[in-house]
C-alpha positions in Angstrom: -11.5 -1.1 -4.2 -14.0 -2.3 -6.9 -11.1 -3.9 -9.0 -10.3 -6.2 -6.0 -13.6 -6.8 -4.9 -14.3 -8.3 -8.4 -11.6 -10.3 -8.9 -11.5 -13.6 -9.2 -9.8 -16.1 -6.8 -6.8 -16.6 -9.2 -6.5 -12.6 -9.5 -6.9 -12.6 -6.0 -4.0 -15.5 -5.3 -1.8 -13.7 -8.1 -2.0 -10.1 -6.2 -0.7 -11.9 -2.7 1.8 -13.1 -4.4 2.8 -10.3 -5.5 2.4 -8.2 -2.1 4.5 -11.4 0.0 7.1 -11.7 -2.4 7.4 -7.7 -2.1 7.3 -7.4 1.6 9.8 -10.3 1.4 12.1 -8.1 -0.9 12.5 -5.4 1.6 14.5 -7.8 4.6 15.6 -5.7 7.4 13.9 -2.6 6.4 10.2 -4.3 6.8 8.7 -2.7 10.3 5.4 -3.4 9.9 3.6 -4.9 6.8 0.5 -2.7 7.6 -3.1 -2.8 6.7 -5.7 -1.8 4.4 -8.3 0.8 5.4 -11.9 0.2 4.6 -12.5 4.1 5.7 -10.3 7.0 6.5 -10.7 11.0 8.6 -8.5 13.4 8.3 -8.4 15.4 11.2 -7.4 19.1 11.9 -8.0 21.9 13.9 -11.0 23.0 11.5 -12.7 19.8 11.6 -12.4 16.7 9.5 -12.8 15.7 6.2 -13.5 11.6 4.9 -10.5 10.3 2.6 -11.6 6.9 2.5 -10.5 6.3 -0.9 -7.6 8.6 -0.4 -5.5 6.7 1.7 -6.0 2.6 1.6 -3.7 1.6 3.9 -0.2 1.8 5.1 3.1 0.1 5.6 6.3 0.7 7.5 9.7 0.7 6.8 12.7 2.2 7.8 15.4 3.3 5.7 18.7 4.9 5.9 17.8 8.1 3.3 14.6 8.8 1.5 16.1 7.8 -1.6 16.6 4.4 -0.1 12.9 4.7 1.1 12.0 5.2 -2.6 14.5 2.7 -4.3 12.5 0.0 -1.8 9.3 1.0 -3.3 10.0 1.0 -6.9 9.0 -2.3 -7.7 5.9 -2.1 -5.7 2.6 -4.4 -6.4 0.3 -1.5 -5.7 2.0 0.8 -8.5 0.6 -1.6 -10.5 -3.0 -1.8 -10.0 -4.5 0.7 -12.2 -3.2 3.8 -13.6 -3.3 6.1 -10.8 -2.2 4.5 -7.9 0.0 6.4 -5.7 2.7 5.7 -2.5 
């Protein structure tokens, strides 16, 4: 969260980019481009716990296996943020 709220306008125009020509690459299997989180709960039975940080955001898609999930995912801008990031 730092990293983007540092970076400059052309960072920030380049990473857009990247995200729209992504969610472009994904036609028909796009449900909903999703959001970012600025906090995030878990909740459960025992209580709740704060994974802001954890968990950013989401996005949907739908897929006919979930190794065609993963195969729309492999070229993903957010893989590429820092070392680290996660799906």
């Amino acid at each position: 969260m730092a990293k983007m709220q540092s970076a400059s306008a052309e960072e920030m125009k380049a990473g857009e980019k990247a995200w729209m020509d992504w969610f472009g690459s994904t036609g028909d299997a796009l449900v909903d481009m999703g959001e970012y989180f600025s906090t995030a709960v878990r909740l459960t039975t025992g209580g709740e716990e704060d994974i802001t940080g954890k968990v950013t955001g989401y996005t949907i898609i739908k897929a006919e296996s979930m190794e065609a999930a993963k195969k729309l995912f492999e070229n993903h801008p957010h893989l590429t943020w820092f070392e680290g990031c996660a799906i």
